[in-house]
C-alpha positions as CSV (number, residue, x, y, z in Angstrom):
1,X,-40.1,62.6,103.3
2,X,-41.5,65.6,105.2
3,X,-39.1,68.7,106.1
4,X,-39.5,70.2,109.5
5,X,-40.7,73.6,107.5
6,X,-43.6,71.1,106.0
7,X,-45.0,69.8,109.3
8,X,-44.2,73.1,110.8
9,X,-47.5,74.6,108.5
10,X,-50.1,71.5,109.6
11,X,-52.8,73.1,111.0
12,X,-53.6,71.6,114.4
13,X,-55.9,69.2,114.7
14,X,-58.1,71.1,117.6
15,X,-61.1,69.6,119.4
16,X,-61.5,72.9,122.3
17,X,-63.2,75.1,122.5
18,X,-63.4,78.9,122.1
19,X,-61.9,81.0,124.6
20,X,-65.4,82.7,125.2
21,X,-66.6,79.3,125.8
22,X,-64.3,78.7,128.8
23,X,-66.7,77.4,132.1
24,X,-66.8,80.4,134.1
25,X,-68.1,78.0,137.2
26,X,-66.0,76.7,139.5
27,X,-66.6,73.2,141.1
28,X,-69.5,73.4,143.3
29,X,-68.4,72.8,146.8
30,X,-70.6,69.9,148.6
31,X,-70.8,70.8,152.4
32,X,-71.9,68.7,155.0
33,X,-73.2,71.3,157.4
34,X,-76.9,72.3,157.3
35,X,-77.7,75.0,155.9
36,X,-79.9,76.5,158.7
37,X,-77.6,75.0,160.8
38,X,-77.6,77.4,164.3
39,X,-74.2,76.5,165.3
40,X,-72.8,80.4,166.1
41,X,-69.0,79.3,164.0
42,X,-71.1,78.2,160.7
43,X,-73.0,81.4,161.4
44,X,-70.0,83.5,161.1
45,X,-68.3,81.6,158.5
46,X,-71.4,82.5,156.4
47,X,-71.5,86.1,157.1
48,X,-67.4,86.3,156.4
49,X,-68.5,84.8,153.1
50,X,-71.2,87.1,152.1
51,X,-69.0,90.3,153.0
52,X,-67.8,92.3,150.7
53,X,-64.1,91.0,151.6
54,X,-64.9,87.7,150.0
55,X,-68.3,87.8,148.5
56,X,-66.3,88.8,144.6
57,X,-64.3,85.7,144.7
58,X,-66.1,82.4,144.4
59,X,-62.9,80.7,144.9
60,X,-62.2,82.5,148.2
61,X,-65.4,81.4,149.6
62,X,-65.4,78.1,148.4
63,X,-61.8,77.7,150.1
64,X,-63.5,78.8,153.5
65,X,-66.6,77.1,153.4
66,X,-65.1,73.6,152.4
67,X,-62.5,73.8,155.3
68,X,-65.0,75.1,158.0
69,X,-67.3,72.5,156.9
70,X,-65.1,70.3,157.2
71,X,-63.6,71.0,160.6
72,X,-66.9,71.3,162.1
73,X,-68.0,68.1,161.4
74,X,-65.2,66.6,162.4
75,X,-63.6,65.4,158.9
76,X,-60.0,67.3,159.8
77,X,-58.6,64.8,158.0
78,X,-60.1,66.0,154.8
79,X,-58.4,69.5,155.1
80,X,-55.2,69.0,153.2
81,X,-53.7,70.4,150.3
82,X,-54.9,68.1,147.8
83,X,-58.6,67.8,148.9
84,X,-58.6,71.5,148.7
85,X,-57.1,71.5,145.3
86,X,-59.5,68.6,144.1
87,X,-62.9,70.3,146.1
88,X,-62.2,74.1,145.3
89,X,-60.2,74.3,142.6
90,X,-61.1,71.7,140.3
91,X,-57.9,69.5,140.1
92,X,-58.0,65.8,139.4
93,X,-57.1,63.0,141.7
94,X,-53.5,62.9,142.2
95,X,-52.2,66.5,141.8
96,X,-48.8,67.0,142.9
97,X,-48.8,70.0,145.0
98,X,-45.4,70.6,145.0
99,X,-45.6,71.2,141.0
100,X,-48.9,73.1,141.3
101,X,-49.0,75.7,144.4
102,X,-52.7,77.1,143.6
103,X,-53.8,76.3,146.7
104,X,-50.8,78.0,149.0
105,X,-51.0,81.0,146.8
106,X,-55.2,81.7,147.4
107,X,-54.2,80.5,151.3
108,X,-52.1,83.5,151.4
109,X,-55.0,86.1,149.6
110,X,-57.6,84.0,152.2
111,X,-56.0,85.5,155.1
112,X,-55.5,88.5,154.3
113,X,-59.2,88.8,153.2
114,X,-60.5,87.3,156.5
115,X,-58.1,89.7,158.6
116,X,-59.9,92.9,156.1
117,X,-63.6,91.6,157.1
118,X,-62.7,91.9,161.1
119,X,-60.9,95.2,161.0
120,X,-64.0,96.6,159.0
121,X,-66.9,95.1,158.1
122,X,-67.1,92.0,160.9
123,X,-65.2,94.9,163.5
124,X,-68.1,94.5,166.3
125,X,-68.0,90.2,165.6
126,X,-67.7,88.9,169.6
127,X,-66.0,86.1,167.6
128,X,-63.1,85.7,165.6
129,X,-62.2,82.9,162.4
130,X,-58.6,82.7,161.3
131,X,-56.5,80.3,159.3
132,X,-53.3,80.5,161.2
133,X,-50.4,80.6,158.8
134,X,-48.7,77.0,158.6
135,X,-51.4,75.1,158.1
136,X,-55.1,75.3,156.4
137,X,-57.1,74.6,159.5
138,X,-59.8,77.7,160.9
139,X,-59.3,78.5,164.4
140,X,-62.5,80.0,166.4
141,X,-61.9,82.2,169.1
142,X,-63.5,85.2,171.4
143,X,-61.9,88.6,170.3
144,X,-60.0,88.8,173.6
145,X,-57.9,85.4,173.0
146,X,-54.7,85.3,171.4
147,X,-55.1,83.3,168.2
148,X,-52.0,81.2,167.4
149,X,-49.2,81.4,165.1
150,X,-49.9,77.9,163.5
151,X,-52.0,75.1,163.3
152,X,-49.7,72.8,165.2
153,X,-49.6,74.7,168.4
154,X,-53.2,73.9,169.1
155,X,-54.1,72.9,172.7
156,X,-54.8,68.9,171.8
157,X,-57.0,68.5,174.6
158,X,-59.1,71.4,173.5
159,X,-59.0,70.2,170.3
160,X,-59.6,66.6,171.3
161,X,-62.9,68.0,172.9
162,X,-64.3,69.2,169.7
163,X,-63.7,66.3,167.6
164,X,-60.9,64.1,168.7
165,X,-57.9,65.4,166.1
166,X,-54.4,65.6,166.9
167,X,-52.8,68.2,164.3
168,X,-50.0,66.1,164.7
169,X,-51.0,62.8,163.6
170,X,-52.0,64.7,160.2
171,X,-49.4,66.3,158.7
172,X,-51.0,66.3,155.5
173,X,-52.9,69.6,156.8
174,X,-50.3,71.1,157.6
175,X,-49.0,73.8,155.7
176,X,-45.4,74.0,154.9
177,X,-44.7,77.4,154.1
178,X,-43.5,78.1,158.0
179,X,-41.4,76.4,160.5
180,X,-44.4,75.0,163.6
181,X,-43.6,77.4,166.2
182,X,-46.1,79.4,168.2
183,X,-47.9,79.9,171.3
184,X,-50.1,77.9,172.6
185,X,-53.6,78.8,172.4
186,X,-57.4,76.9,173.1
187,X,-59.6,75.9,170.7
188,X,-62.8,76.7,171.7
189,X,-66.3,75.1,171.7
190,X,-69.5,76.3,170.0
191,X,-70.8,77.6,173.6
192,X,-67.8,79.7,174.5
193,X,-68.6,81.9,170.9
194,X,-71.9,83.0,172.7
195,X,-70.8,83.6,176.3
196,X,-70.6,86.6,177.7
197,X,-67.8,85.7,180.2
198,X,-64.9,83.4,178.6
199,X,-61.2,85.1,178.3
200,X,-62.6,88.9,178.8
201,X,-60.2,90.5,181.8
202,X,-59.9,94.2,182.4
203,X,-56.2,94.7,183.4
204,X,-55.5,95.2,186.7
205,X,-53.2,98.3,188.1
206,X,-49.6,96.7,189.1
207,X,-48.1,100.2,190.1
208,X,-48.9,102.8,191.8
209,X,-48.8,106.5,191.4
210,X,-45.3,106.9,193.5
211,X,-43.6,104.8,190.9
212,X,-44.3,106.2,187.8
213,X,-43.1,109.8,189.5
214,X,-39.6,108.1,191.8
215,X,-38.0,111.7,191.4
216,X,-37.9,114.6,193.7
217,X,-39.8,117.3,192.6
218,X,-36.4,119.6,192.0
219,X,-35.0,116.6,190.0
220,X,-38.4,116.5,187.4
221,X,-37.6,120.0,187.1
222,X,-34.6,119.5,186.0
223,X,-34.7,116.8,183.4
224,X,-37.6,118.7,181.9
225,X,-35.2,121.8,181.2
226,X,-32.8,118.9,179.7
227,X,-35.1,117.7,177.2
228,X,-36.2,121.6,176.3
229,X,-32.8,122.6,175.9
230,X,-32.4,119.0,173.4
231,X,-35.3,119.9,171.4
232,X,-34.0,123.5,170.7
233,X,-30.8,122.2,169.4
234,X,-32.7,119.6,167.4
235,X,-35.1,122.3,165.8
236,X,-32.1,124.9,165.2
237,X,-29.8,121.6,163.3
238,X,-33.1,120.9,161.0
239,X,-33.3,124.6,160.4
240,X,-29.9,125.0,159.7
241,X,-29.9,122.0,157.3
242,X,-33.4,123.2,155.7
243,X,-31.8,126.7,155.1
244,X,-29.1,125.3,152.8
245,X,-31.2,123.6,150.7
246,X,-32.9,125.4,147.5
247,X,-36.5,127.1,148.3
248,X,-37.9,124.6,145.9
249,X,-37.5,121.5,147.6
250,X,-39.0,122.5,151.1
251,X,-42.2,121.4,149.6
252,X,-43.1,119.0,147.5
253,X,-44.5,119.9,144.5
254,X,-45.6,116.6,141.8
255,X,-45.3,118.0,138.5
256,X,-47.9,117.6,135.5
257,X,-46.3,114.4,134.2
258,X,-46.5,112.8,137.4
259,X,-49.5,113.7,138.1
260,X,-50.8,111.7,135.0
261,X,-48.8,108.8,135.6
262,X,-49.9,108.5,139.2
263,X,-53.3,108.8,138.3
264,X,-52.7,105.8,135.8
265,X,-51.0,103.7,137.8
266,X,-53.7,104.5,140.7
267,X,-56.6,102.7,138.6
268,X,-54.7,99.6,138.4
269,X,-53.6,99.5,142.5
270,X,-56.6,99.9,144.4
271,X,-57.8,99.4,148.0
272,X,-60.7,98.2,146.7
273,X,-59.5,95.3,144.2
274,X,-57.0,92.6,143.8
275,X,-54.2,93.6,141.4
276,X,-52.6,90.1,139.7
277,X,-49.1,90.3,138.2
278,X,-48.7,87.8,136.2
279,X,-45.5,86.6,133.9
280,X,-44.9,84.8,131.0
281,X,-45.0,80.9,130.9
282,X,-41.7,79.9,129.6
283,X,-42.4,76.2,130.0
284,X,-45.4,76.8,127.6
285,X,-42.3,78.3,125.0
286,X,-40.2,75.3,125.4
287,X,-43.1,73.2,124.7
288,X,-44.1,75.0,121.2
289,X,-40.8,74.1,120.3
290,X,-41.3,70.2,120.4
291,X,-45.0,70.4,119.5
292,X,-45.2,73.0,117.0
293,X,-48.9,73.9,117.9
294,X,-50.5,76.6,119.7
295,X,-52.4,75.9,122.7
296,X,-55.0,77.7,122.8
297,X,-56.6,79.6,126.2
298,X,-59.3,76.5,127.1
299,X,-57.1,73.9,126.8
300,X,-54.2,76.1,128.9
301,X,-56.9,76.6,131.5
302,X,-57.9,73.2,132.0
303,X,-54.4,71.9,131.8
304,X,-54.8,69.3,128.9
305,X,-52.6,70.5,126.9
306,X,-50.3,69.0,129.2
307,X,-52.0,65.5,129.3
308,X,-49.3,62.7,127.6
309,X,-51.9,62.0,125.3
310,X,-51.5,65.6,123.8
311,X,-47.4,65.6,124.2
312,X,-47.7,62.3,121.9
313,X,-49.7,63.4,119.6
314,X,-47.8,66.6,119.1
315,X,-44.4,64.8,118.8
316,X,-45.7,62.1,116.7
317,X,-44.1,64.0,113.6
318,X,-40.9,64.8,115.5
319,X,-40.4,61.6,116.6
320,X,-41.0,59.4,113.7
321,X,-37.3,58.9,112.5
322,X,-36.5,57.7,116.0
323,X,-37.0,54.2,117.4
324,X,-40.6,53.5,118.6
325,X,-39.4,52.3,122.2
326,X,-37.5,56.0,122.2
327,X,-41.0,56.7,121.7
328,X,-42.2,56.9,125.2
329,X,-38.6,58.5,126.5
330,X,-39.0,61.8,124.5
331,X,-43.2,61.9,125.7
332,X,-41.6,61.8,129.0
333,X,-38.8,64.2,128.4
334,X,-40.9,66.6,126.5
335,X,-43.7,66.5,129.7
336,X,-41.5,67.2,132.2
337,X,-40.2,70.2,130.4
338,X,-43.7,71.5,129.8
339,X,-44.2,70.9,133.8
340,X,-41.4,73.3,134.5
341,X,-42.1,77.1,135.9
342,X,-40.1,79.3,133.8
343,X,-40.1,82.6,132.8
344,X,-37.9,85.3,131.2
345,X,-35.2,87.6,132.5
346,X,-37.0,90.4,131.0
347,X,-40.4,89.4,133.3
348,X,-38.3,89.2,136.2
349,X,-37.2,92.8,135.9
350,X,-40.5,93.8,134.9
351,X,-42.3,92.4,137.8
352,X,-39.3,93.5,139.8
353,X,-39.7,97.0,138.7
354,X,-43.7,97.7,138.2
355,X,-43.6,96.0,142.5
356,X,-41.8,98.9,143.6
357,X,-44.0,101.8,141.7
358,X,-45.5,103.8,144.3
359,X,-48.7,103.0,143.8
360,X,-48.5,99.4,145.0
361,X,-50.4,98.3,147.8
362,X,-48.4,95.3,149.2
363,X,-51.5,94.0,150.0
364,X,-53.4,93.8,147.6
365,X,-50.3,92.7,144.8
366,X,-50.7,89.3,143.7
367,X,-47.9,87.7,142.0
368,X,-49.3,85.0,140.1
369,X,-47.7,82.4,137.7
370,X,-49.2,82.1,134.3
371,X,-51.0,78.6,135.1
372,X,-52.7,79.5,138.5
373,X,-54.1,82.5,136.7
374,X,-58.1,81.9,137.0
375,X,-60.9,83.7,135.0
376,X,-62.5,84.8,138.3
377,X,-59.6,87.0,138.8
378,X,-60.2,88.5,135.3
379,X,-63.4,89.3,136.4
380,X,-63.1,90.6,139.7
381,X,-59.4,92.2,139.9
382,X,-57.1,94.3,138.0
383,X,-54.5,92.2,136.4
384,X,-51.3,93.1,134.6
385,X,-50.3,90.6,132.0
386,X,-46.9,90.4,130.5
387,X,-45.9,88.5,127.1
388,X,-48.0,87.8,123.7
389,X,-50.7,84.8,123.7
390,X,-48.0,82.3,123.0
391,X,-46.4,82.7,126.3
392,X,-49.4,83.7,128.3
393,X,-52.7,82.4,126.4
394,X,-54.6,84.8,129.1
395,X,-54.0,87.4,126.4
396,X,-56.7,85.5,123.9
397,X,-59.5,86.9,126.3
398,X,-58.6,90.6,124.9
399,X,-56.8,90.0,121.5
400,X,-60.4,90.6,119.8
401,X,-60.8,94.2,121.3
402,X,-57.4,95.0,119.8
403,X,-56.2,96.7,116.9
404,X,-52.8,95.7,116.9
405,X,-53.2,91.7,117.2
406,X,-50.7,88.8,117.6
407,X,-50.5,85.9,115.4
408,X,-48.8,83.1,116.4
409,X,-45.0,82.4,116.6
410,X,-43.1,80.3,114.1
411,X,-42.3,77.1,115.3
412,X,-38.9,76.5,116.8
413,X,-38.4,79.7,119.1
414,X,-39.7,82.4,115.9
415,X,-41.4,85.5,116.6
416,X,-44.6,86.1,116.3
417,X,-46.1,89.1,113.6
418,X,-48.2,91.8,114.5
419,X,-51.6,92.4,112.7
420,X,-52.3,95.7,112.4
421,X,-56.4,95.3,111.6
422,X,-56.9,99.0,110.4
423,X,-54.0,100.4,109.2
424,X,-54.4,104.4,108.9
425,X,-52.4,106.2,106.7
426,X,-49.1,105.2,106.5
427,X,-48.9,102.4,108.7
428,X,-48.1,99.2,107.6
429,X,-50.8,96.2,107.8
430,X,-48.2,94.0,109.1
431,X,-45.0,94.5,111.6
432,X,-42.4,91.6,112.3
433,X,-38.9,90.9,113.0
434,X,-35.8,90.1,111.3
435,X,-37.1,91.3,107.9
436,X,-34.8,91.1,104.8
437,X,-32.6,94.5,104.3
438,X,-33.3,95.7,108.1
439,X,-29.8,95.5,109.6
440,X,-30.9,97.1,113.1
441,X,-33.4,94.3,113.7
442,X,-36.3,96.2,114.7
443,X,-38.5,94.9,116.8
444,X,-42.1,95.6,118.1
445,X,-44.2,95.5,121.3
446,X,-47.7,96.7,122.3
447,X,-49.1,98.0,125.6
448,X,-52.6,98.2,125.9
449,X,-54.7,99.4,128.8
450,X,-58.7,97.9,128.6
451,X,-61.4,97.1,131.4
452,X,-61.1,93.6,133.0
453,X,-64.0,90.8,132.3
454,X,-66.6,92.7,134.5
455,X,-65.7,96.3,133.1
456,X,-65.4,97.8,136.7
457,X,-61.5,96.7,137.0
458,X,-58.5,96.9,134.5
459,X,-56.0,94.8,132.3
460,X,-52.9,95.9,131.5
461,X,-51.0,94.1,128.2
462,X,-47.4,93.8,127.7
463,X,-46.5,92.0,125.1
464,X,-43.5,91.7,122.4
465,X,-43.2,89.8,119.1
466,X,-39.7,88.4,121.0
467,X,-38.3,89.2,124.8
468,X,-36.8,92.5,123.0
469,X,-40.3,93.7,121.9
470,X,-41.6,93.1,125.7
471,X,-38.7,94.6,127.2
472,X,-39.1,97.9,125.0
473,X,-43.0,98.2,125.8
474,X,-41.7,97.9,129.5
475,X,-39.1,99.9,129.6
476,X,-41.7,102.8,127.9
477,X,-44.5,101.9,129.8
478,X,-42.1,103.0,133.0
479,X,-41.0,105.8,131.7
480,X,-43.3,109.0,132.9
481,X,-42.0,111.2,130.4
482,X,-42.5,109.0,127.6
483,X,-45.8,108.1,128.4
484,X,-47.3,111.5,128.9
485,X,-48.4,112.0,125.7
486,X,-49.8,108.6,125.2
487,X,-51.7,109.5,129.1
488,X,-52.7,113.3,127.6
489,X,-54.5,111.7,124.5
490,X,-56.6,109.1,126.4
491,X,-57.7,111.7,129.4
492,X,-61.3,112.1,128.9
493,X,-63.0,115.7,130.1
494,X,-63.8,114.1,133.2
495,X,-59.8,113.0,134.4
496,X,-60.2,109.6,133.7
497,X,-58.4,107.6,131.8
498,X,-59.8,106.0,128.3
499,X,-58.8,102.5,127.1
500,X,-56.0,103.0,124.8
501,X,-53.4,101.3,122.9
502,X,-49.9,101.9,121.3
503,X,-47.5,100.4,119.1
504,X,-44.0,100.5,120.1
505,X,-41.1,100.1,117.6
506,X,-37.0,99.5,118.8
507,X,-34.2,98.1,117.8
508,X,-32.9,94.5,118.8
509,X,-29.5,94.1,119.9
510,X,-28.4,90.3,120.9
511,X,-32.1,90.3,122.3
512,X,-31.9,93.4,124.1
513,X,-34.1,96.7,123.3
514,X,-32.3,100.2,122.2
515,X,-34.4,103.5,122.8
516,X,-38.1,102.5,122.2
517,X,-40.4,105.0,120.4
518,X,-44.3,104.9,119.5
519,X,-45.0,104.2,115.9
520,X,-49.2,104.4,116.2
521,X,-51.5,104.9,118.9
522,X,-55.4,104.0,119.6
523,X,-57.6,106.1,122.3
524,X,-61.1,104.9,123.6
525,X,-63.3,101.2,122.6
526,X,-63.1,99.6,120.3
527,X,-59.5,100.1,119.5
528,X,-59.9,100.8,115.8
């Protein structure tokens, strides 16, 4: 009879793929509308997609084109959440939605994008497109009308003119991330985008000069020695104030270590880029534990490793001493745990705490879960990713470039080791947990900081051999005094800052981290 340790050792039967060898196409969108088509709203939908506001992110302009094409030629039934999710984002036929919320999550970045494009590049548009929140139907509109809140508070006889829908008898496109309350607001025809009358009204003078000045001259003359004699007692409190503070902190002065820090954390929020935050799978965890196989980044990616096929075969050894009509109970067990979004504690105050750095640019922060990760994002944002390869496979795309590199965790919640692939002098060529005759436990996490999949943007890894070794590189990584040096080493002549990584070491107390320190560093590519 086979022990758990026995079966634990099996190599995996794997038939995937290598991680390089992950499709780095999308599904290609079909669209009804001509191509030449001289209809002005497919004219501006094109030129919103070719802008540099959505012309990095094929998933972004797929999104737009499939619901504008849609709308125009009159398929509004088509614009729900799961045709978007089957048409742009490659999911099969029956997604649930409400377990995968890919599509609500790139609605959100969709907006924003379009509002970028007419505030800069699309700023002298006579037109308008938005996707009110609410639902994922575009709305086209001159400049000078009020666009509505959400989808639902479309005129329906407007509406009905352009192609006979009634938002309400589709709830399907409705999105349910808002309550449907709003204004109400046209929808208007193709014509009305070219006209040069429509909505435009210059406002018209409602008072005149005698009521914006009611008071007596002696009166004005009055109030205005009021409001001097206020703003001298306002200036001589704030001077009074000021004057019992210490010289030093009338101005601001950002010290050396901050300095470096803020240029750091600057090269991973940028105006000019997405940044994606994106925590550990936990559900992935739980499911190690059953399966005792790594799943490796294509078959994460595509989702199979989800499929009841794979569950079965994973559990077939677990399952053997049970009843074979318990069989199909523990599959379904076993999937529905896999399903689940978890994540750590530790994650949670990481993303918590790396939200609030100064840096951030609210609007360009994207939280993402581990599974609605996609490798256009590694190529066109910056992304922060937190936990080893077992808990977030997106880690496999970098491992290569790394000296200090993960192997995978022992079945049944182990840790994982650390590979150290060029060990200088002194170093160890391995670093694990719980080793015999170590009573503190130590424990081990890495940070590295390399370019994204394009090399323009950046990825920043946190990872731990256990939630202890990922909550040490965090809490270092946060630290500006600790990570000075570590900043100092990798500054190149020119300010900027070289790809590095470091190796941190801590104790492990009931799965928390004591005082982290570095135990070996790497400056510049390759990491060696």
């Amino acid at each position: 009879m086979k022990t758990f340790d026995s079966i634990a050792r099996q190599p995996r039967r794997s038939t995937t793929k290598h991680p390089s060898d992950i499709p780095r196409s999308h599904p290609q969108v079909k669209l009804l509308t001509a191509p030449g088509s001289d209809d002005p709203r497919w004219q501006l939908v094109q030129r919103v997609v070719a802008s540099r506001s959505l012309g990095r992110s094929t998933l972004l302009s797929n999104f737009l084109l499939f619901v504008c094409d849609r709308y125009l030629q009159g398929r509004v039934a088509d614009i729900t959440e799961q045709q978007i999710g089957i048409h742009v984002f490659g999911r099969l036929e029956g997604f649930k939605s409400g377990d995968d919320n890919i599509v609500r999550n790139y609605a959100r970045t969709l907006r924003k994008r379009m509002e970028e494009y007419f505030a800069t590049e699309g700023r002298h548009e006579t037109s308008i497109l938005t996707m009110p929140r609410g639902a994922y139907l575009p709305v086209f509109a001159t400049k000078d009308t009020e666009t509505p809140a959400i989808a639902s508070t479309m005129n329906p006889g407007a509406e009905a003119a352009v192609q006979g829908f009634d938002p309400l008898a589709h709830p399907a496109a409705i999105d349910d991330t808002l309550p449907q309350a709003g204004p109400q607001t046209d929808i208007l025809p193709s014509d009305a985008l070219t006209s040069d009358k429509g909505y435009n009204s210059q406002p018209k003078q409602a008072f005149g000069r005698d009521l914006f000045f009611p008071f007596p001259h002696g009166t004005r003359q009055f109030l205005n020695g009021l409001a001097a004699l206020c703003l001298i007692a306002i200036g001589v409190l704030v001077g009074y104030f000021a004057a019992r503070q210490k010289p030093d902190t009338w101005f601001h002065r950002e010290t050396p270590t901050a300095k470096l820090n803020h240029l750091f954390w600057s090269k991973l929020f940028e105006d000019k880029r997405d940044t994606f935050l994106v925590p550990s799978d936990g559900g992935l965890v739980m499911l190690h534990s059953f399966t005792r196989q790594h799943v490796s980044l294509p078959d994460y990616a595509s989702g199979n490793y989800g499929s009841h096929a794979e569950i079965a075969d994973g559990i077939a050894e677990l399952s053997k001493p049970a009843n074979a009509e318990d069989n199909p109970k523990l599959e379904h067990k076993v999937s529905v745990i896999a399903a689940r979004r978890y994540t750590s504690i530790v994650d949670l105050d990481l993303v918590s705490r790396l939200s609030r750095l100064p840096e951030v640019l609210p609007d360009r922060l994207m939280i993402r879960y581990a599974r609605d990760l996609r490798i256009d994002d590694l190529r066109t944002g910056n992304v922060i990713l937190l936990g080893s390869a077992d808990a977030n496979p997106w880690v496999d795309l970098f491992q290569k470039q790394l000296n200090f590199q993960f192997s995978p965790g022992i079945p049944f919640g182990g840790s994982a080791v650390i590979i150290n692939q060029h060990p200088l002098p002194h170093e160890q060529s391995t670093y694990a947990s719980g080793e015999p005759n170590d009573p503190v436990r130590h424990t081990y996490g890495v940070i590295a900081y390399v370019p994204n999949l394009d090399g323009a943007g950046h990825v920043l890894l946190i990872e731990g051999i256990n939630m202890a070794g990922t909550q040490a590189a965090g809490s270092f990584l946060l630290s500006p005094t600790a990570m000075q040096p570590v900043l100092e080493h990798a500054s190149s002549p020119s300010g900027a800052i070289r790809p590095f990584e470091i190796l941190i070491e801590t104790g492990n107390i009931a799965a928390n981290a004591s005082s982290p320190r570095v135990l070996s560093e790497r400056i510049g590519l390759p990491l060696q």
